[in-house]
C-alpha positions in Angstrom: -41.2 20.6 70.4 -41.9 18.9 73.7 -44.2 20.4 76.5 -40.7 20.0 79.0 -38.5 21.7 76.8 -41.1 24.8 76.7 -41.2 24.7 80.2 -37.2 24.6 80.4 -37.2 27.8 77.5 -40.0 29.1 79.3 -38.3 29.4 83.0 -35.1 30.7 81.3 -36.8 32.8 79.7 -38.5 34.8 82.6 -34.9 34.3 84.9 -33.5 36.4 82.3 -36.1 38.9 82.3 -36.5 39.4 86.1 -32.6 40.0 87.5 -32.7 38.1 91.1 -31.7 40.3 94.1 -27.9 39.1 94.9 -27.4 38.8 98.7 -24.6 37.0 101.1 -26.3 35.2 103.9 -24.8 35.2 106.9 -25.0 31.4 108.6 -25.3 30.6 112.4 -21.4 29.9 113.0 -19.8 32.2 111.1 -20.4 30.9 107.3 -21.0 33.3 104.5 -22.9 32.5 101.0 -23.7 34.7 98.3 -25.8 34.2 95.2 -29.5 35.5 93.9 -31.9 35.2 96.3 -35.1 33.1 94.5 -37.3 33.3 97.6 -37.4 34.5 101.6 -40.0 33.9 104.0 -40.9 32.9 107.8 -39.5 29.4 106.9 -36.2 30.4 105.7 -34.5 31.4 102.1 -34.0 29.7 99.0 -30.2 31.0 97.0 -30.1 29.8 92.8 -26.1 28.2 93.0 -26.6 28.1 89.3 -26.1 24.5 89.2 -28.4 23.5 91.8 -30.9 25.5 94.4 -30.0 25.7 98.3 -32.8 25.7 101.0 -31.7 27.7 103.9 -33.8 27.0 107.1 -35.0 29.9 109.2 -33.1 29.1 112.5 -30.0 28.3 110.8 -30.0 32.1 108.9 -28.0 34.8 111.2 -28.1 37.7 108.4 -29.4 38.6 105.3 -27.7 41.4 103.7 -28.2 42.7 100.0 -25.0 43.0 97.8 -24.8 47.1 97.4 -21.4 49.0 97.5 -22.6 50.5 100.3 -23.6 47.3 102.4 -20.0 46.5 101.6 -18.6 48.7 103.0 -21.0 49.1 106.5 -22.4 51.9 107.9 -21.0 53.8 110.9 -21.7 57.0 112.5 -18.8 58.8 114.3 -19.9 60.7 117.4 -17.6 62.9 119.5 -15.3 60.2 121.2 -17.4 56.6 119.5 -18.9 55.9 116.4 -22.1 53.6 116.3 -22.9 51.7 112.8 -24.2 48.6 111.4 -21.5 46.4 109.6 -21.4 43.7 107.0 -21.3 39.9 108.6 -18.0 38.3 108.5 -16.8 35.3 109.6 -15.1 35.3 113.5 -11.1 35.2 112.7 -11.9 38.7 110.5 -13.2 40.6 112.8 -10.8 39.2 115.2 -8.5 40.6 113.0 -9.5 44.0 112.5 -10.6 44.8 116.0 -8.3 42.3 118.2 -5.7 45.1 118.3 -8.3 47.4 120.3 -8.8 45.5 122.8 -6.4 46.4 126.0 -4.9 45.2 128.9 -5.6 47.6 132.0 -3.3 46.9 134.9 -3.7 48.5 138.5 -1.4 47.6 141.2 -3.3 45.3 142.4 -4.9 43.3 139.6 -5.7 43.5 135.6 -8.5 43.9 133.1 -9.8 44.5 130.2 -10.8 47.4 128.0 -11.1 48.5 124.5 -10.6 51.7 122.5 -13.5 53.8 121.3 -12.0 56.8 119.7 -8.5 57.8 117.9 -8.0 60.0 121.0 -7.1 57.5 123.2 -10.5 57.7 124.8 -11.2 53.7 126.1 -14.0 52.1 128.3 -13.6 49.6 130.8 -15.2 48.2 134.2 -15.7 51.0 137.0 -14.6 48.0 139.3 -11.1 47.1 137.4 -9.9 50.9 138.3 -11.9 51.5 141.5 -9.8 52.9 144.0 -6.9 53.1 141.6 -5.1 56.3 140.3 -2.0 54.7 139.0 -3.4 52.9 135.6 -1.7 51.1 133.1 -2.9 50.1 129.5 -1.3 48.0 127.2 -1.9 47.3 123.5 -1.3 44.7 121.5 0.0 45.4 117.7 0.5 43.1 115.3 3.9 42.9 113.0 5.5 41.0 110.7 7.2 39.1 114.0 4.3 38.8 115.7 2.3 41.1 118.6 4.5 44.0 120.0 3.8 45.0 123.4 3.0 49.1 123.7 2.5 49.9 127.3 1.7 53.3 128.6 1.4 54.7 131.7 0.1 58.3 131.5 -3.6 56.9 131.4 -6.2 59.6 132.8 -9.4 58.8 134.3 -12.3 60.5 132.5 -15.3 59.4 134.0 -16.8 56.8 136.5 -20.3 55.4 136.8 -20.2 52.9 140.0 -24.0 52.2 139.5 -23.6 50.7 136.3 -19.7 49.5 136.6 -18.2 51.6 133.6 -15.6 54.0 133.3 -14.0 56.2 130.7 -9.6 56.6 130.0 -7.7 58.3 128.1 -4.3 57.8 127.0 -1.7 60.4 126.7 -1.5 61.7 122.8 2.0 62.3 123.7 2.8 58.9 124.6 1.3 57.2 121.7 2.0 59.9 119.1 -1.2 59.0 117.0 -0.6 55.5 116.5 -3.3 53.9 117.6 -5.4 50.7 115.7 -8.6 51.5 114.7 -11.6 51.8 117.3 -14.4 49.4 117.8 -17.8 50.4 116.4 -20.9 50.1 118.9 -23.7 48.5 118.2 -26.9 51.3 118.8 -30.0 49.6 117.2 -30.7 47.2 120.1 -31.4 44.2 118.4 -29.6 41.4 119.5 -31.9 38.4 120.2 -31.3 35.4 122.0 -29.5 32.5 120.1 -27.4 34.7 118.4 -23.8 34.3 117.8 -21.5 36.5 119.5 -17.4 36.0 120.8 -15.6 38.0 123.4 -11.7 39.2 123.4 -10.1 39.7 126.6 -7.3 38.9 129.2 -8.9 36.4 131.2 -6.2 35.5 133.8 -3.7 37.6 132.1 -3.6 35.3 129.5 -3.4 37.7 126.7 -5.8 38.3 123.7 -7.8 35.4 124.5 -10.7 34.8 122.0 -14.2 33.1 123.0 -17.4 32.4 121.3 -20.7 31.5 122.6 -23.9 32.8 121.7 -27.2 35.3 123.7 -28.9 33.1 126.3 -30.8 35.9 127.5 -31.1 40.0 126.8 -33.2 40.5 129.8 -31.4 39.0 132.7 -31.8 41.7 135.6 -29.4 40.8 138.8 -29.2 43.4 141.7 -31.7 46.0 139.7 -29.7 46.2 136.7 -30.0 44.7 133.2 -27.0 42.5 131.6 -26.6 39.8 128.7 -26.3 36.7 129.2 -24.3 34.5 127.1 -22.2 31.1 127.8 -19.2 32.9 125.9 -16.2 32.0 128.6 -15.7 35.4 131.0 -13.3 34.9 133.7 -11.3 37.5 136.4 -9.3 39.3 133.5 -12.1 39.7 130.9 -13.7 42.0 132.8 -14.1 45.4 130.9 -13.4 43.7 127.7 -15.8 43.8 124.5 -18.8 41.5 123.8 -18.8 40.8 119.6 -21.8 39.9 117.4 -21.8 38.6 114.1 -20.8 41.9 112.2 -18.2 42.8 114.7 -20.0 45.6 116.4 -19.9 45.9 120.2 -23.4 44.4 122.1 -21.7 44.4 125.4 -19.4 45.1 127.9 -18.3 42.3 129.6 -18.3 42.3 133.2 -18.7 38.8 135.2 -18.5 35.2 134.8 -19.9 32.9 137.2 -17.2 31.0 139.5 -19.8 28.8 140.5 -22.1 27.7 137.4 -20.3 27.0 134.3 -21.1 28.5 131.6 -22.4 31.6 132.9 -21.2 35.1 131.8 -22.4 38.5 131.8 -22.7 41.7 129.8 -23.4 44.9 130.2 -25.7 46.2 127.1 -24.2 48.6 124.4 -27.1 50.8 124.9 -26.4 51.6 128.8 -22.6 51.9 127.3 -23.7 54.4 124.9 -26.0 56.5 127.4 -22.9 56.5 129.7 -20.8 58.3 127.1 -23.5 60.4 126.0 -24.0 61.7 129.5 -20.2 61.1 130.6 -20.0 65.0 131.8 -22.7 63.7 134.9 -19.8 61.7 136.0 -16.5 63.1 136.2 -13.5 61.7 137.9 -12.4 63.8 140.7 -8.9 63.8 142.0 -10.2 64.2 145.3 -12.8 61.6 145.3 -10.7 58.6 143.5 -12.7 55.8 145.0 -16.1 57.4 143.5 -16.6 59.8 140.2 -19.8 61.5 142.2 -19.7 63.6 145.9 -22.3 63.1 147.8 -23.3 66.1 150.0 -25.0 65.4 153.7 -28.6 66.7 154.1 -29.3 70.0 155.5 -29.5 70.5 159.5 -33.3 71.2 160.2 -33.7 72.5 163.6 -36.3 71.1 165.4 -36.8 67.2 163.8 -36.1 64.1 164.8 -32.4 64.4 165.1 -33.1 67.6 167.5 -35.7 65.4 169.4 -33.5 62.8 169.8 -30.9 65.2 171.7 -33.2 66.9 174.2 -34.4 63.7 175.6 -30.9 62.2 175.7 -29.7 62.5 179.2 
């Protein structure tokens, strides 16, 4: 018997002896392949095809997941009004299709947005800015059939909470205008991970142009403008997206969008899912009040101190 055909008996022997971990890796773009994982490391990962051996490079890798039932099926937590969760990567037209129909139009009398549902309540987010100074809101959703998208509009939309500092706000649709049937919500993205190169696509109703779909990917997770932290990404935002969800890879929510540049193309913006979560957390700080509809917050004047600068001021006025 040859030295090479020991070898050959040899390797087969110990690939049958030690089971390879099967895993689908998850490819910048979208692209899915799974197979036994032979090797991982800083320079990428190496998958056994059976008939031939793939090298995967590092920067070309945008997950590695493990085949287990339970990575098939993703993990989600459901909080009071919004679950959080990792899911499994997919490719972009599947999550398009299982979260497209949450994504909303809102319509004001004077313009239109975008929002998404986060709860089988009703409850949705959306920009502060799309509803400021608004009472009269309409939402409408977007369900598919075997004709095509239906149209459900519904006007009995109540405002829940406002944060103006941070451009967010909470609705709620009337359970008695959409009798339960709603799509299923979007799951938020809590672990604060996304990094910059990283796929992600946004749905939205960019000049009322109706469930349009765009995909960039993260140039920055630390962009601060006017004292506040956003996402950058060159994912096309225009008037109309605004309030709409930013996607990764897995089809949880990173961001909220909420500006595209006018000026620079190629520039968008997103508020991160963790300020979106600590909003809804901590929605009871912000309630909407009837009697304040431009601002979810009153703000009292000082007290009157007798004798300060304002007093000063008077006596020596003539």
């Amino acid at each position: 018997m040859s030295a090479r055909w020991l070898l050959l008996v040899a390797v087969a022997w110990c690939g049958s002896a030690v089971a390879a971990e099967m895993v689908t890796v998850t490819l910048v773009g979208g692209s899915r392949v799974t197979a036994p994982l032979l090797r991982r490391n800083d320079d990428g990962v190496v998958l056994d095809l059976g008939f031939d051996v793939l090298q995967i490079p590092a920067k070309k890798l945008l997950d590695v997941r493990a085949e287990t039932p339970e990575a098939d099926a993703g993990d989600s937590h459901q909080h009071d009004i919004f679950r959080t969760g990792r899911l499994e990567a997919r490719e972009v037209p599947e999550l398009v299709k299982r979260f497209g129909e949450a994504v909303v139009l809102v319509r004001n009398p004077g313009g239109l947005g975008t929002g998404f549902l986060i709860s089988p309540d009703g409850h949705l987010v959306t920009n502060y800015h799309v509803v400021e100074n608004n009472t009269r809101i309409q939402v409408t959703l977007f369900r598919r059939t075997d004709k095509g998208f239906e149209k459900n509009e519904y006007r009995k939309v109540k405002i829940v909470s406002l944060q103006p500092l941070r451009d967010l706000a909470i609705l709620q649709l009337d359970p008695e205008e959409t009798k339960g049937r709603l799509p299923e919500p979007v799951v938020i993205n809590d672990r604060d991970d996304l990094r910059v190169g990283d796929l992600v696509f946004a749905i939205g109703n960019p000049a009322g142009l109706e469930r349009s779909v765009t995909q960039g990917i993260v140039s920055s997770t630390t962009r601060t403008i006017d004292q506040m932290r956003l996402i950058q990404t060159d994912a096309a935002i225009n008037p109309g997206n605004s309030g709409g969800p930013i996607f990764n890879a897995r089809g949880e929510v990173v961001a909220v969008a909420c500006a595209g540049a006018a000026v620079f193309e190629g520039l968008a913006f997103g508020i991160p899912a963790n300020e979106l979560i600590d909003f809804l957390v901590h929605r009871d700080t912000y309630p909407y009040d009837e009697s304040q509809p431009q601002n979810g917050v009153t703000y009292l004047p000082p007290p009157h101190q007798p004798g300060g600068p304002a007093a000063e001021g008077a006596k020596a006025a003539p």
